[in-house]
C-alpha positions in Angstrom: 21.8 -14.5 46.6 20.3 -13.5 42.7 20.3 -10.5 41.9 17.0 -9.4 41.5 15.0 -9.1 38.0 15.0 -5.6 35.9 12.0 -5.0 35.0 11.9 -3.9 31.7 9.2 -0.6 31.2 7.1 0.2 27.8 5.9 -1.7 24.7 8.6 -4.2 23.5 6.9 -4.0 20.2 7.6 -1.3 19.9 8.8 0.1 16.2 8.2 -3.4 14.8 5.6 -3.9 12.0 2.0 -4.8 13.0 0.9 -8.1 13.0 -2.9 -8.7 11.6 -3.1 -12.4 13.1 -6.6 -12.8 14.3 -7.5 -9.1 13.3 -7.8 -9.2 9.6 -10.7 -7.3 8.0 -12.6 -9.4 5.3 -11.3 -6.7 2.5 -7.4 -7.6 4.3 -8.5 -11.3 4.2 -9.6 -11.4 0.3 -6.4 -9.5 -0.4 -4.4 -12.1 1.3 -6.6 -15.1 -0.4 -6.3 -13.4 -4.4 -2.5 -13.0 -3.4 -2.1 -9.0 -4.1 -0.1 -6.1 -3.4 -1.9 -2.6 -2.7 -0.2 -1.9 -6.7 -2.9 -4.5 -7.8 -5.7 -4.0 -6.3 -6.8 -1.6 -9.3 -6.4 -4.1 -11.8 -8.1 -7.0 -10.3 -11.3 -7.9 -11.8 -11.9 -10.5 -9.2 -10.8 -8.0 -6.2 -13.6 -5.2 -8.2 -15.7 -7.7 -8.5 -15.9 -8.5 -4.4 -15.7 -5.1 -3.4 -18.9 -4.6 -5.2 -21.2 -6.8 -3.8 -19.6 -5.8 -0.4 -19.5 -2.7 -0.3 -22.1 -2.7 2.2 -21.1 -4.6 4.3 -17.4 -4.8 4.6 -14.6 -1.9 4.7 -13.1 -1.2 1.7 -10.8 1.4 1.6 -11.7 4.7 0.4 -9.0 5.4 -2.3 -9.9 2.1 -4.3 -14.0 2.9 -4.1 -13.4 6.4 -5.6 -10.8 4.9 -8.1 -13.8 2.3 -9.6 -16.3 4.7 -9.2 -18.3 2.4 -6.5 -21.2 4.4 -4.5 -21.4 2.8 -0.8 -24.9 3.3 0.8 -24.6 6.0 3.6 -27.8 4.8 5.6 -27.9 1.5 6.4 -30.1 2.0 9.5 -33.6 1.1 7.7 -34.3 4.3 9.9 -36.4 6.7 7.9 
């Protein structure tokens, strides 16, 4: 007779690195397409250049809008 299956308890990801497949933000998504590492995301004028005409619209991290000086507009709600 088998012996029967352990079942194996908890997540077996556990520890390992989270994967974005499927889940990418656009701002995660334009990173990936201009090929750059969070030490370059200052410098690019093409990376600046989208966060600007986004910044409504998309998440941008915080750090990087206060490092180019970009404003994001609080109320979006049309609601006056």
């Amino acid at each position: 007779m088998p012996e029967p299956a352990i079942r194996k308890r908890g997540n077996p990801n556990w520890g390992k690195p989270a994967s974005f497949a499927g889940h990418a933000t656009e701002f995660e998504m334009q990173i990936m397409k201009l090929h750059l590492t969070p030490e370059n995301y200052i410098r690019s004028a093409d990376l600046r250049s989208w966060c600007e005409e986004n910044k409504n619209r998309c998440y941008i991290p915080e750090w990087l809008l206060k490092a180019w000086n970009i404003t994001v507009n609080a109320d979006l709600s049309g609601a006056a």
